[in-house]
N, C-alpha and C positions, 0 to 999 in steps of 0.2 A: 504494500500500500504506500502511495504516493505521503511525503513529510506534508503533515499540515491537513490534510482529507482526515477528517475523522468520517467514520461509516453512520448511518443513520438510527436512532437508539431505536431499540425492537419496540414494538406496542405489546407488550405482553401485559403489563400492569393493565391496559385496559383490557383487552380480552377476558383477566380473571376478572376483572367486575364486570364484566356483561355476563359471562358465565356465571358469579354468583346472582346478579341479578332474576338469569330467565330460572336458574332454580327456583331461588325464593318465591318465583312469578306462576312453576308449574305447583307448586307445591301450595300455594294457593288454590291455583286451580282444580284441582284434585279434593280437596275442602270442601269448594262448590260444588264438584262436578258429585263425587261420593253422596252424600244426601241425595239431591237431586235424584239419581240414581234410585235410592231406596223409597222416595216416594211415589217413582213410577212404577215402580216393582208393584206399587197398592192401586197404583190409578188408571196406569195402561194395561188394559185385561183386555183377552177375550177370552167374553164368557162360552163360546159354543166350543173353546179349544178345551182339552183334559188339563193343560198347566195354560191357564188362561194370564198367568202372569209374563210378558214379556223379557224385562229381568231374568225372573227365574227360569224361562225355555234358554236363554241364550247363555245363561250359566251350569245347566246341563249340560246341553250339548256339547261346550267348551271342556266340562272336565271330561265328559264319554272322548271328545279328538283327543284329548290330550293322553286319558288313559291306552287308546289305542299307534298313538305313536308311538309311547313309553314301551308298548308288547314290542313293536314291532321291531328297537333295536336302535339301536347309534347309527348303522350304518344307514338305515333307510333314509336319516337325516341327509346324509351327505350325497349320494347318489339314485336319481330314480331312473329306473329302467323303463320299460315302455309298459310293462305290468302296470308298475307303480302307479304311471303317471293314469294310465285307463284307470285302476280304482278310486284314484283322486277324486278326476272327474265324476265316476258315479257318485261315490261320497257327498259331494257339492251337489250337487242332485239331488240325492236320498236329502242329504239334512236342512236343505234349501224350504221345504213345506213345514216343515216343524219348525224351522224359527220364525216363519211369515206367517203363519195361517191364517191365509191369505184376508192379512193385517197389512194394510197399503200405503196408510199414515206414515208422512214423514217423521212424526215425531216415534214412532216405531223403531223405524230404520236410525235414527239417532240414537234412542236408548240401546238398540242391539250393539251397536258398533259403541258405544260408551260404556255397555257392560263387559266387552271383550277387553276390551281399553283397561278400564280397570280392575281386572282378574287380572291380566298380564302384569301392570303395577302392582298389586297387591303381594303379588308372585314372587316376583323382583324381589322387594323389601325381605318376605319372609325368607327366600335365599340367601340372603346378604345377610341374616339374621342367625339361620341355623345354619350349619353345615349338614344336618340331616336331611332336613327339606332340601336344601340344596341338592344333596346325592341321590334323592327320593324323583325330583323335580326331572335334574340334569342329567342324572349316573356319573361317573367317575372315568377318568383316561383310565384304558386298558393295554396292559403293553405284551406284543403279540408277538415280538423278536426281543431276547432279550441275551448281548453277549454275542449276537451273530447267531444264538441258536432259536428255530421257532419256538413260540408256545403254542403247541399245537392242541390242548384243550381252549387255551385262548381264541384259537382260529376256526375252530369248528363252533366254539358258543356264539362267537359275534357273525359268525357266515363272512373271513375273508380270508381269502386263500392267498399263496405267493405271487401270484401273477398282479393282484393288487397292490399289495404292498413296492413290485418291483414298478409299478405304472406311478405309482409316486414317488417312488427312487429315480428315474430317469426325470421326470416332472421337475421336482426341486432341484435336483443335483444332477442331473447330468450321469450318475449310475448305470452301468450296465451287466454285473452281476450279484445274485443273493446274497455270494460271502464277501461284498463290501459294506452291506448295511449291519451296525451293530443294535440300533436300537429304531423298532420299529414300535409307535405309539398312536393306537386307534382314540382319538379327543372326545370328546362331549359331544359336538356338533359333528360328527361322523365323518370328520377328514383324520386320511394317516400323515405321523407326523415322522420326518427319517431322520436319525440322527447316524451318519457315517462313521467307521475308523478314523481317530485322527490323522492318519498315515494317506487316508484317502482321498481324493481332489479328483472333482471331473475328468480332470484329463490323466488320471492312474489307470493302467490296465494291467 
């Protein structure tokens, strides 16, 4: 750098008060919005529906997807196949009358997307709260290679075989054989994560 140029000073001080700001700003909001919520849960009904509460249909159905991703596994998270993605679509379909019945109201459609809204918050908190809930909620990294050797009840429970594990080895790293990955680690969100031999570099063969 040129004698006499100083560089421009970073705005980071403001940034964290705008960040603290819009927190302080959601977290209001959420105050609002939470009530609000419970008094439509009493007010927007329909009565010819069996859970004629709108709230409560759209907080079902959220824990039933939820418990049915949780069956289905980490990996479903991260890769859908063309199965997958057809059941999706039924899914959205099947569960699509049960949350409308055929309830057309805007203010419907607002409480539904504000009860998702805040079960996902809620959710949040209580994960950052417990580590059980968390591991209940999330599941935990499972490590599938470990030392260069598979876990092969690891690979059979979570459904990934080596041909996986090497499609994310060449992905991140540039890898092209098994016995360069030391530690292969299936995440939370259903992507593998490779950690190589230190010895080993893209261009080692």
């Amino acid at each position: 750098m040129a004698a006499g140029r100083q560089s421009p000073e970073p705005q980071i001080a403001e940034d964290e008060r705008f960040d603290r700001a819009a927190h302080r700003l959601r977290v209001i909001a959420w105050w609002i919005v939470l009530p609000l919520l419970a008094v439509g849960a009493f007010t927007n009904q329909v009565q010819e529906h069996a859970v004629p509460s709108t709230v409560l249909r759209a907080a079902i159905i959220y824990g039933f997807v939820l418990l049915v991703v949780r069956l289905a596994g980490k990996r479903t998270l991260a890769e859908l196949s063309t199965f997958d993605l057809v059941v999706l679509l039924i899914m959205s379909e099947a569960i699509q009358p049960a949350l409308v019945a055929d309830d057309t109201r805007i203010t419907s459609a607002m409480l539904l997307v504000g009860t998702f809204a805040a079960i996902d918050f809620v959710l949040a908190i209580l994960k950052d709260k417990s580590p059980t809930a968390s591991r209940a909620l999330d599941d935990i990294p499972t490590v599938l290679v470990r030392d260069g050797k598979p876990n092969q009840e690891a690979l059979t429970r979570e459904r990934v075989d080596e041909d996986d594990i090497m499609e994310a080895a060449r992905r991140d790293h540039g890898l092209e054989r098994f016995d360069q990955v030391r530690f292969a680690i299936l995440e939370r969100t259903g992507g593998i994560s490779i950690i190589p031999w230190p010895e080993v570099t893209p261009r080692a063969r």
